[in-house]
SEROMAR-829167 format. One record per atom (N, C-alpha, C, CB): x, y, z. Coordinates in steps of 0.05 Angstrom, whole numbers, padded with zeros to 5 digits, always signed. Last residue first. Glycine has a CB too. Example, Ala and Ser with C-alpha at 12.3 -4.5 7.8 and 13.67 -1.06 7.14 Angstrom:
BEGIN
+00257-00045+00142/+00273-00021+00143/+00258+00001+00157/+00282-00012+00114/+00264-00114+00156/+00246-00090+00156/+00264-00066+00156/+00226-00089+00181/
//
This chain:
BEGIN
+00422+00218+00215/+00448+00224+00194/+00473+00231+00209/+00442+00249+00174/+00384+00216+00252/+00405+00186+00244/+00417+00196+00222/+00389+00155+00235/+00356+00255+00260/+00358+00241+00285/+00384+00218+00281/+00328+00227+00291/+00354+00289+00213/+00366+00295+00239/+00380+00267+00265/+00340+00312+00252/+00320+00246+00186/+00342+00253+00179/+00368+00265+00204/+00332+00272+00160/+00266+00254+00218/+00294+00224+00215/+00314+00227+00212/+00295+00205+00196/+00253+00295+00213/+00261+00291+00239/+00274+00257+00244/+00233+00297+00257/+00249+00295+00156/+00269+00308+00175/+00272+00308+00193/+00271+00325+00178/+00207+00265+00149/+00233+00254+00138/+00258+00280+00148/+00228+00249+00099/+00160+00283+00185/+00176+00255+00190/+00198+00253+00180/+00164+00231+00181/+00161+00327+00146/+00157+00331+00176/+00173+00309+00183/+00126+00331+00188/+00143+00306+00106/+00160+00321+00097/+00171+00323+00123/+00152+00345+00082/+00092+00273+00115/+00124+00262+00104/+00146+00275+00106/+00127+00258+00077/+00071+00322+00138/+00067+00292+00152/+00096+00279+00141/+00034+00271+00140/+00055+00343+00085/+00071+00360+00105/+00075+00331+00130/+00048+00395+00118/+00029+00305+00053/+00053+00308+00047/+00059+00326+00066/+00059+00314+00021/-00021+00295+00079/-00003+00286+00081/+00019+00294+00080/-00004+00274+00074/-00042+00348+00071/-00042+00345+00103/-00018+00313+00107/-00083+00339+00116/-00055+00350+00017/-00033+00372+00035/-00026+00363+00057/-00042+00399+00043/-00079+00330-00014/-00060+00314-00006/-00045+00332+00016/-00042+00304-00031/-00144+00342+00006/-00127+00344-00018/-00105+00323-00013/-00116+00375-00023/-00206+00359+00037/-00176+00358+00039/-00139+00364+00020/-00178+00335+00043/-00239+00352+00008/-00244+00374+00015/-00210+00377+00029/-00273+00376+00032/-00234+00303-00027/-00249+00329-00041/-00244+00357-00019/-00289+00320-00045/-00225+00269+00009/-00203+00272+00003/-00209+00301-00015/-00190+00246-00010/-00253+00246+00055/-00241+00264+00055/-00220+00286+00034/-00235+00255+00069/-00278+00194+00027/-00289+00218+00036/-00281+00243+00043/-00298+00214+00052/-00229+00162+00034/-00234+00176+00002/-00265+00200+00008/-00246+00141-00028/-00218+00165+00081/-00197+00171+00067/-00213+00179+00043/-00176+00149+00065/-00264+00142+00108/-00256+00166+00115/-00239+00173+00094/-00245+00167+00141/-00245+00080+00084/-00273+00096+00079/-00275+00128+00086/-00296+00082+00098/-00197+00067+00105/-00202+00071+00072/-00226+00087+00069/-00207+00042+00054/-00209+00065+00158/-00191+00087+00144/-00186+00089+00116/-00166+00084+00154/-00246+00021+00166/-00246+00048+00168/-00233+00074+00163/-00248+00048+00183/-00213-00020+00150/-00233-00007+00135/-00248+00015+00141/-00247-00021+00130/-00160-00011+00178/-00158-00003+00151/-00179-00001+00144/-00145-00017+00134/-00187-00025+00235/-00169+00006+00226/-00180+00012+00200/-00131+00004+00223/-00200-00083+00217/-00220-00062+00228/-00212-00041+00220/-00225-00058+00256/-00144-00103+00211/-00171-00097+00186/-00188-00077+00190/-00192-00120+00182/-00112-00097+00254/-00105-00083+00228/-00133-00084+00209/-00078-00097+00212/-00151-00125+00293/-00138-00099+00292/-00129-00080+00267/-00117-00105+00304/-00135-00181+00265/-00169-00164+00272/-00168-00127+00270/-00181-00172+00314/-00086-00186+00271/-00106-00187+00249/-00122-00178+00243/-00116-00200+00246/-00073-00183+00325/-00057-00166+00306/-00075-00166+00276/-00025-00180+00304/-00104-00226+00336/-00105-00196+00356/-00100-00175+00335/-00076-00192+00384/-00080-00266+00310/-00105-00261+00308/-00120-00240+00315/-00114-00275+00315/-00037-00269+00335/-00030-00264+00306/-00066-00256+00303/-00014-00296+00284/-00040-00283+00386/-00027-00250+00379/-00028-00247+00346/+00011-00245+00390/-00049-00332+00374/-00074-00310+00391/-00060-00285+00384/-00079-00312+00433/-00011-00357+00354/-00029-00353+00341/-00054-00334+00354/-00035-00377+00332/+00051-00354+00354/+00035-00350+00372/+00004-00333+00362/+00053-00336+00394/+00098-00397+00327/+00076-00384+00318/+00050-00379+00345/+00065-00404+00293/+00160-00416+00313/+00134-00423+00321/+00117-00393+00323/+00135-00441+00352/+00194-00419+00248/+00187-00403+00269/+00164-00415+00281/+00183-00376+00262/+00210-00442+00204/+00200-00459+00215/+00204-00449+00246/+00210-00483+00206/+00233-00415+00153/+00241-00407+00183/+00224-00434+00196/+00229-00370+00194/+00190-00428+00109/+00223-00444+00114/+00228-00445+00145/+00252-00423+00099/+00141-00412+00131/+00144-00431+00136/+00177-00445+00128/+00120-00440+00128/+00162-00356+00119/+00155-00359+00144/+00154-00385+00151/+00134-00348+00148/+00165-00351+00069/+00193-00346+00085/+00184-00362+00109/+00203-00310+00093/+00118-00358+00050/+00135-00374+00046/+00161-00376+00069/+00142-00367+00021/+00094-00313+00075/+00087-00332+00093/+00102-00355+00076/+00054-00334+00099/+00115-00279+00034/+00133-00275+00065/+00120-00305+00081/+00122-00237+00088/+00098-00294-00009/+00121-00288-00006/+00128-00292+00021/+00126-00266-00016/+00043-00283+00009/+00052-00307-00011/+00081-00319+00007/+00060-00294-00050/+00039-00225+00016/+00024-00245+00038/+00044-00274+00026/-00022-00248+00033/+00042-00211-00037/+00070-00204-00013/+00062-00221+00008/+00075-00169+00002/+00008-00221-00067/+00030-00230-00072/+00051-00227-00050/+00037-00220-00094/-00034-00197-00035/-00038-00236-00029/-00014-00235-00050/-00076-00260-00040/-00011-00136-00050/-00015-00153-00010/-00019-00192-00019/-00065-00136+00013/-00025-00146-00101/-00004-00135-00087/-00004-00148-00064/-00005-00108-00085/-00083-00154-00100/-00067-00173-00121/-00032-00165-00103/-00072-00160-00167/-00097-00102-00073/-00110-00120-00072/-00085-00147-00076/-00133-00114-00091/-00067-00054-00094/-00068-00061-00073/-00076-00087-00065/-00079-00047-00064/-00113-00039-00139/-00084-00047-00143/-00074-00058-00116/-00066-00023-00153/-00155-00020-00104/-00155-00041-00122/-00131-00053-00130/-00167-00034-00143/-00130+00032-00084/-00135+00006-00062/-00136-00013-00079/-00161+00006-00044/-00111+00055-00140/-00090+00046-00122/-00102+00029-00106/-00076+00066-00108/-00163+00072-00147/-00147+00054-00160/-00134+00040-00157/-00137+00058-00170/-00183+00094-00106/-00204+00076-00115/-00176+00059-00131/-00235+00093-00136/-00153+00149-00121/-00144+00131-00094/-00157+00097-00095/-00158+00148-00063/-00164+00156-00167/-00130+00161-00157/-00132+00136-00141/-00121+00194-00134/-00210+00178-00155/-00202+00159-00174/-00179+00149-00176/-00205+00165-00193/-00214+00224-00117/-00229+00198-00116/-00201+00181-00129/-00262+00198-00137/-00178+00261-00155/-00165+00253-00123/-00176+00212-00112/-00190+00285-00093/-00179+00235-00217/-00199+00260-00189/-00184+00239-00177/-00245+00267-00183/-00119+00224-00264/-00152+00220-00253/-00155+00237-00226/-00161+00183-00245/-00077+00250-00295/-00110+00259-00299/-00126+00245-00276/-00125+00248-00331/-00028+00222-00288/-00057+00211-00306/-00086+00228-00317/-00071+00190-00286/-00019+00252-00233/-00010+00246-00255/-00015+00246-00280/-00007+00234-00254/-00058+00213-00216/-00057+00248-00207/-00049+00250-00231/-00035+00264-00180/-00033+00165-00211/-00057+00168-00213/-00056+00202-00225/-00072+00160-00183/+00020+00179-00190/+00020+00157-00210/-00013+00168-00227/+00021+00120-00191/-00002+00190-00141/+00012+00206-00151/+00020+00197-00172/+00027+00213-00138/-00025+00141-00122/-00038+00153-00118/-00018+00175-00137/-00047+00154-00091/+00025+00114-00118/+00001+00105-00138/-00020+00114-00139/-00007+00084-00137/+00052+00135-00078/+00070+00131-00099/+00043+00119-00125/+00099+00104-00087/+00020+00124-00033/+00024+00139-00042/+00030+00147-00072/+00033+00142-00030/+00014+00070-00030/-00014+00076-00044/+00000+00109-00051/-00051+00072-00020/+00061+00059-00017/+00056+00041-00046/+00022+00050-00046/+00065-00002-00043/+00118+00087+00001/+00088+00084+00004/+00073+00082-00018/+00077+00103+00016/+00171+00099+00017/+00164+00108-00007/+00125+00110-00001/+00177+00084-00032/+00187+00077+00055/+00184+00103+00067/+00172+00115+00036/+00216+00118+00082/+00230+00022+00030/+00211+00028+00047/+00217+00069+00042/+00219+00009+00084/+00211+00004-00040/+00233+00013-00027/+00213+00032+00000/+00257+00033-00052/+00179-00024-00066/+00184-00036-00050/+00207-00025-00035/+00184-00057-00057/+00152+00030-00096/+00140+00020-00064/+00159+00002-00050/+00110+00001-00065/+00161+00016-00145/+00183+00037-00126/+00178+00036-00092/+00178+00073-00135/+00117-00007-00159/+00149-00025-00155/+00167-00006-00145/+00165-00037-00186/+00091+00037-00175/+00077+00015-00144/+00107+00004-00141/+00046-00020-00152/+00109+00045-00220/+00106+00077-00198/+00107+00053-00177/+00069+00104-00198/+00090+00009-00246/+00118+00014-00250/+00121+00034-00230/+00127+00022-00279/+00029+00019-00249/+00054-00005-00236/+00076+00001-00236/+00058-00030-00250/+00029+00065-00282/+00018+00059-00242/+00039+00039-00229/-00021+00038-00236/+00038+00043-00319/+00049+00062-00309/+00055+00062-00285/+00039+00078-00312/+00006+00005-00333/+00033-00001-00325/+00047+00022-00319/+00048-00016-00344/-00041+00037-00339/-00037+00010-00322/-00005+00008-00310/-00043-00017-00343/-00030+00058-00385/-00026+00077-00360/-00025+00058-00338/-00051+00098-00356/-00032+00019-00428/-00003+00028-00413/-00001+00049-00394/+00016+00037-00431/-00084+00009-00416/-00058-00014-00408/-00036+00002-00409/-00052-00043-00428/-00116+00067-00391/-00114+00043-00410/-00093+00020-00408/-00110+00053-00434/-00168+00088-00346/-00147+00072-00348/-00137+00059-00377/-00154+00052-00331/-00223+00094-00346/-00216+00104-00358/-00185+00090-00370/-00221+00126-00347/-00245+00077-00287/-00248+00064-00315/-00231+00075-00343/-00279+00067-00322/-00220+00119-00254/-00204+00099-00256/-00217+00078-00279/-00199+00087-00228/-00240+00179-00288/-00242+00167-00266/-00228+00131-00272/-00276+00171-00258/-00214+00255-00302/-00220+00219-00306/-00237+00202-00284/-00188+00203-00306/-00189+00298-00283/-00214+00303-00301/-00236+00268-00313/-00195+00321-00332/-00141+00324-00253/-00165+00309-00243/-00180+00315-00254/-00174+00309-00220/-00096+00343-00264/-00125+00358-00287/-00149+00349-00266/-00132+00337-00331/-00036+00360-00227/-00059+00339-00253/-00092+00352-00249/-00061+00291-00241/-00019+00396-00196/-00014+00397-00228/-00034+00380-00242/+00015+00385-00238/-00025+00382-00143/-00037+00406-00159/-00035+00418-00183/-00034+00423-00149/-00019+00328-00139/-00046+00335-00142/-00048+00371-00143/-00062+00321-00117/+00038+00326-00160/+00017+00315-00176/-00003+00327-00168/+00014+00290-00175/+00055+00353-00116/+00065+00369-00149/+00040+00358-00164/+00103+00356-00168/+00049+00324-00076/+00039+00343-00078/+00043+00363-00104/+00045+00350-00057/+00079+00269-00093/+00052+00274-00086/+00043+00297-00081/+00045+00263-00068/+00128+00300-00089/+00123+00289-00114/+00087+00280-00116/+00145+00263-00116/+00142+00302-00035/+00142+00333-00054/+00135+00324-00077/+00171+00352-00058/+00139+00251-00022/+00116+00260-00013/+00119+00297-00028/+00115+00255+00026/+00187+00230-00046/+00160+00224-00048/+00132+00237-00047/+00159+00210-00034/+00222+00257-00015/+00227+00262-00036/+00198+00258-00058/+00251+00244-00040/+00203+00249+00049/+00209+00277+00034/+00206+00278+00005/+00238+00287+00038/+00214+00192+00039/+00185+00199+00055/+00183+00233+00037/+00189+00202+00101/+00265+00175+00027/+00242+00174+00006/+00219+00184+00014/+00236+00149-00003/+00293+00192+00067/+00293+00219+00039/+00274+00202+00018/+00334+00229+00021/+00271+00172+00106/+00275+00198+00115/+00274+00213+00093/+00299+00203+00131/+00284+00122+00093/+00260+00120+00103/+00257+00152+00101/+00257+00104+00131/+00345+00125+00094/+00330+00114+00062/+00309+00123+00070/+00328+00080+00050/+00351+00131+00152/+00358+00154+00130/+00338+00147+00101/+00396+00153+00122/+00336+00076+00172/+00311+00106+00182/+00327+00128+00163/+00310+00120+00228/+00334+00026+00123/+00353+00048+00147/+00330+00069+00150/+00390+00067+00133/+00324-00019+00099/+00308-00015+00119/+00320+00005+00127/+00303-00035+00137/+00355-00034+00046/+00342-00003+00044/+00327+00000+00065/+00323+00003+00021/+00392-00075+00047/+00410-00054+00044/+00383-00023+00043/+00432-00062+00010/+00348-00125+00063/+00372-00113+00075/+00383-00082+00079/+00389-00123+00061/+00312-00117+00035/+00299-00128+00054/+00334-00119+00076/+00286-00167+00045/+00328-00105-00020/+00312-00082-00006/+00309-00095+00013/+00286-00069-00016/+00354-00159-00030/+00373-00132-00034/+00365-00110-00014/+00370-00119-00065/+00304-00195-00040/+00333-00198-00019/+00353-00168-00012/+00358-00220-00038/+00280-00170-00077/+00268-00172-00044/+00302-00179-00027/+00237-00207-00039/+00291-00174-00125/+00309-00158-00119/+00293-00155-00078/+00309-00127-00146/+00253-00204-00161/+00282-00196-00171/+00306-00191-00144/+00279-00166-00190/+00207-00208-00133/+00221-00226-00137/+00249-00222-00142/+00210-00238-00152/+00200-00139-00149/+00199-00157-00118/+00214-00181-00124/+00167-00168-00106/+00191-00142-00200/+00217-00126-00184/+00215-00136-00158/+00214-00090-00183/+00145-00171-00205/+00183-00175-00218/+00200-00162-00210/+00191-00170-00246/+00111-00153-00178/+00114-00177-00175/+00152-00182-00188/+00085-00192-00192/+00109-00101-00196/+00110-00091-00168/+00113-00131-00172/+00077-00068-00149/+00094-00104-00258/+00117-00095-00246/+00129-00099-00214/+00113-00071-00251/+00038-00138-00252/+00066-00146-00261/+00077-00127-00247/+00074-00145-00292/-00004-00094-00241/+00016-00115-00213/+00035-00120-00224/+00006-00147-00199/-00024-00078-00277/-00015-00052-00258/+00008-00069-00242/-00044-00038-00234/-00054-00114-00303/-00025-00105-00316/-00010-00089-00298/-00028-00088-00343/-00091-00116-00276/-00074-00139-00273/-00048-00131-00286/-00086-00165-00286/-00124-00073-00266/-00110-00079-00249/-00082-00105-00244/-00129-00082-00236/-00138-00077-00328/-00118-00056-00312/-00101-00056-00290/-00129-00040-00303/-00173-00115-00322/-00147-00125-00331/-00121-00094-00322/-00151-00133-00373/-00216-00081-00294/-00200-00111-00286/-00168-00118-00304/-00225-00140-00296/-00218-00051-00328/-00211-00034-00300/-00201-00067-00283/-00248-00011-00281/-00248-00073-00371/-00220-00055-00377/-00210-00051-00354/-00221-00026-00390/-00290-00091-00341/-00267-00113-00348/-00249-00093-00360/-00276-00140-00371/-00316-00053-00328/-00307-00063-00308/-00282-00082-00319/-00330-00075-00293/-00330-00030-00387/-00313-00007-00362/-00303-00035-00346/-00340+00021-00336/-00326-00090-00423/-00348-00064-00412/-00321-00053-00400/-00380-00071-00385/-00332-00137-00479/-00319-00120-00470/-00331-00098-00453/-00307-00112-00489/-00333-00204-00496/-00350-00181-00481/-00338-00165-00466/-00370-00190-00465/-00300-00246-00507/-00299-00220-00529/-00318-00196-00513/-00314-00229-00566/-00280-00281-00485/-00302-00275-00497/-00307-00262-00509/-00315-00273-00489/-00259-00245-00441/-00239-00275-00452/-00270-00290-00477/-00227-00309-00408/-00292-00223-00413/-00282-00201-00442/-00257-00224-00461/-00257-00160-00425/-00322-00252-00376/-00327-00250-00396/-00318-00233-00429/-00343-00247-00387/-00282-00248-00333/-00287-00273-00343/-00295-00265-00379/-00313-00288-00323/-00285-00185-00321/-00256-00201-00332/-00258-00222-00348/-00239-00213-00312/-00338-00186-00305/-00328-00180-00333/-00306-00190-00343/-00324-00157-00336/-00320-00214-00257/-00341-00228-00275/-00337-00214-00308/-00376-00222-00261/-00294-00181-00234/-00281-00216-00238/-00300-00220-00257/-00283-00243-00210/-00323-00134-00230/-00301-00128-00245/-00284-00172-00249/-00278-00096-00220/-00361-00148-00195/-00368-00143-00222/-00343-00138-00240/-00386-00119-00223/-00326-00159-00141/-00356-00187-00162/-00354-00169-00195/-00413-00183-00142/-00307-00117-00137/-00293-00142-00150/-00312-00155-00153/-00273-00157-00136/-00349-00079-00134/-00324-00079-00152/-00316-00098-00160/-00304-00070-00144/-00369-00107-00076/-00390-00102-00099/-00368-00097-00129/-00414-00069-00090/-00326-00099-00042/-00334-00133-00050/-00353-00130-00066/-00346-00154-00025/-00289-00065-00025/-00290-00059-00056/-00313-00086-00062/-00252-00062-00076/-00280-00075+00032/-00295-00052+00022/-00308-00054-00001/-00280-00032+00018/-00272-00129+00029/-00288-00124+00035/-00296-00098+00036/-00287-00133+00049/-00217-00119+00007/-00238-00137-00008/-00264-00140+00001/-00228-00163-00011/-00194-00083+00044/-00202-00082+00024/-00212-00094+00000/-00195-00074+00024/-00196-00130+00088/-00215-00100+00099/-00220-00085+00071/-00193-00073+00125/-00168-00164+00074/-00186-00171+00087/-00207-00142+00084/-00174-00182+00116/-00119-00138+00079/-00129-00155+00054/-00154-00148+00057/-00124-00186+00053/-00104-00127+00131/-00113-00099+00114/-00119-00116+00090/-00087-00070+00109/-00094-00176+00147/-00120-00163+00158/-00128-00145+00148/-00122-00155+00181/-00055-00189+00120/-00074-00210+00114/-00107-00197+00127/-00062-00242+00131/-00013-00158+00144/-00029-00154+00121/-00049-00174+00102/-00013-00146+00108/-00019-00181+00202/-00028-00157+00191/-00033-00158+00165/-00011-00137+00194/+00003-00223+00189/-00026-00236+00200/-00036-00199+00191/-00029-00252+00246/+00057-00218+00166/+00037-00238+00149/+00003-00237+00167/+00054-00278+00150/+00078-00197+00210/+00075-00182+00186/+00052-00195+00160/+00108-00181+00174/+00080-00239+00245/+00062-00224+00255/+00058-00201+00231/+00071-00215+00284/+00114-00271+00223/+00086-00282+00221/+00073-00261+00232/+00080-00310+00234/+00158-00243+00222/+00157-00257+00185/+00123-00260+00197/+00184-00301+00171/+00171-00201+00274/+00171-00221+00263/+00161-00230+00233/+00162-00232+00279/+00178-00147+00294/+00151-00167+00304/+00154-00193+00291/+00118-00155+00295/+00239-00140+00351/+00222-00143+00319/+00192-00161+00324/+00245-00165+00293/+00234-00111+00408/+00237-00124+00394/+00223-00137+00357/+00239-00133+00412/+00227-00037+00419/+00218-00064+00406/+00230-00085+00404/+00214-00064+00386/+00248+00011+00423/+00270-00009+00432/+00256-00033+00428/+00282-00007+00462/+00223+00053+00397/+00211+00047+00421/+00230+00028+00435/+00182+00037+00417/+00250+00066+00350/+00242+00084+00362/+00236+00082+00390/+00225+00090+00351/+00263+00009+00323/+00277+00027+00330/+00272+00048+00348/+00282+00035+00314/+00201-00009+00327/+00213-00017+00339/+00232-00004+00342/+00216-00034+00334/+00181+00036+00291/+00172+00036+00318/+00193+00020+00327/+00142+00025+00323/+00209+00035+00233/+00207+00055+00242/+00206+00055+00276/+00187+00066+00227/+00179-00009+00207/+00205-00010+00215/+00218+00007+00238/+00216-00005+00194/+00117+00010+00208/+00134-00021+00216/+00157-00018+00228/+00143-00039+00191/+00130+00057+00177/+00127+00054+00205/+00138+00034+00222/+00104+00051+00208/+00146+00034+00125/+00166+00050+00138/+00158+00053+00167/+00170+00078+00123/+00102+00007+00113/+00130-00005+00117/+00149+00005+00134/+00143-00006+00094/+00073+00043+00101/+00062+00032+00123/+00083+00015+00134/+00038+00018+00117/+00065+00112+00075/+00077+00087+00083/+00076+00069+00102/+00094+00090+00085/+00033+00154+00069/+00055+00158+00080/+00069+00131+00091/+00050+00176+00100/-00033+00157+00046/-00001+00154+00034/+00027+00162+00050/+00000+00172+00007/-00067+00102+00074/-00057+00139+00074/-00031+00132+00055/-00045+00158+00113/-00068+00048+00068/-00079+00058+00056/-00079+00091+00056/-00098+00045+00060/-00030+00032+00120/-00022+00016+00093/-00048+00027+00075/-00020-00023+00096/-00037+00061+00159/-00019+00070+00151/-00020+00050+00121/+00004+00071+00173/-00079+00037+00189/-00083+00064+00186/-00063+00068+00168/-00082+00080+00210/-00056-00019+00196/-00080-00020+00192/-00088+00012+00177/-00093-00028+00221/-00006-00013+00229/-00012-00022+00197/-00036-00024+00191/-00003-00046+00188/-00025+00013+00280/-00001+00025+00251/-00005+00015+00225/+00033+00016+00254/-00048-00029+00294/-00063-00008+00284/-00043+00018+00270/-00082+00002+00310/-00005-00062+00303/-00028-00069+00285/-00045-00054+00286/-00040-00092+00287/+00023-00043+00333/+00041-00049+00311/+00010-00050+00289/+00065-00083+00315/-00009-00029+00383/+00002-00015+00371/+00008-00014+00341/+00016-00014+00382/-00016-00087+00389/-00037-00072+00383/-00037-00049+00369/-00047-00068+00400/+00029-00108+00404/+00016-00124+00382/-00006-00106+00374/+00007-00154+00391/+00043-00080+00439/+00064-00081+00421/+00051-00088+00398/+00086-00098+00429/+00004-00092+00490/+00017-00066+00480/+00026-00059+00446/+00043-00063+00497/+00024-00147+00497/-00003-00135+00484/-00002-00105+00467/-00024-00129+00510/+00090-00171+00472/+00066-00167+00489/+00044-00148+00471/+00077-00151+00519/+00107-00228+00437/+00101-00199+00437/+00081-00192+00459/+00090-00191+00409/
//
């Protein structure tokens, strides 16, 4: 990959895998657009190993206290953080079984810039119903296990591209009742267990392929995507009180017709 390509790709995924407008669907999206060649199983594995990276290092005061309650509610010591820990764990099942189930199927029959075009639209009029219908009156402690799996079950629609797996959980959230905040706080946490299951997965693929590996571009592409994402998680939930979702969903709505046009 040249420089250009690797920098680009990796500040697409860096900005785009925590907004809600999909980060998959970009991915896919540029090479077609630009005549790219693909970035490959290892350069997808060094990106989201870099947006990992950026939100375990936002949340790194959350997760100390939310692992440690977890530990302790196997104990019977029950607080907010360990309900908001196991939340997150019930949130993943879904997005892990429907992946395993069915990655072969979406890895083929749903990359098209049309699928990308009417889940971006269809999605993103569904993120904007939520945040001007839900109450935003909660905050993500609040969570119970079967709103958990709600969320989750919303996130497993993610693995269909142009959907957008903080979107789609962010509007999951809304939904719920919880503040814009809380919505989003949730979803990055969910996010977390998500990305080192898909990191898993693909750097499996990656060592079948027994692809060589140009490890300075993977580390370019690494750096790149983390930096972005933790700066774009931090602006993102700062913004979001005075913003809303509007500015995305016209962004989806915008993109999924000028796909549509372009490839129907």
């Amino acid at each position: 990959m040249e420089l250009l390509q690797t920098l680009v790709l990796a500040l697409i995924q860096g900005l785009t895998e925590f907004l809600p407008i999909s980060s998959s669907a970009h991915l896919i999206l540029v090479p077609v657009l630009t005549g790219w060649p693909d970035q490959g199983l290892a350069f997808d594995v060094a990106v989201h190993l870099g947006t990992l990276a950026a939100v375990v290092v936002y949340f790194r005061d959350e997760i100390v206290r939310m692992t440690r309650a977890g530990v302790g509610s196997l104990a019977g010591r029950w607080s907010p953080d360990a309900r908001l820990a196991w939340a997150v764990v019930l949130g993943t099942l879904p997005v892990v079984v429907v992946g395993g189930l069915g990655k072969s199927f979406i890895e083929t029959a749903l990359r098209g810039p049309v699928v990308i075009g009417i889940t971006a639209i269809v999605f993103g009029l569904a993120l904007w119903w939520a945040d001007a219908a839900g109450r935003r009156a909660r905050d993500e402690y609040t969570v119970g296990w079967r709103e958990a799996l709600f969320v989750g079950l919303a996130q497993a629609l993610a693995l269909i591209p142009g959907t957008s797996r903080s979107g789609i959980t962010i509007t999951a959230g809304l939904m719920l009742g919880l503040t814009r905040e809380a919505a989003a706080r949730f979803s990055f946490l969910l996010s977390i267990p998500t990305l080192v299951a898909s990191s898993v997965l693909v750097g499996r693929d990656l060592a079948a392929s027994g692809a060589l590996v140009d490890w300075t571009t993977l580390l370019v592409g690494a750096a790149v995507a983390g930096v972005s994402a933790y700066l774009c998680i931090g602006a993102f939930i700062r913004l979001l009180s005075r913003t809303g979702m509007l500015p995305y969903v016209i962004y989806r709505v915008v993109l999924g017709i000028v796909l549509l046009a372009l490839f129907w």
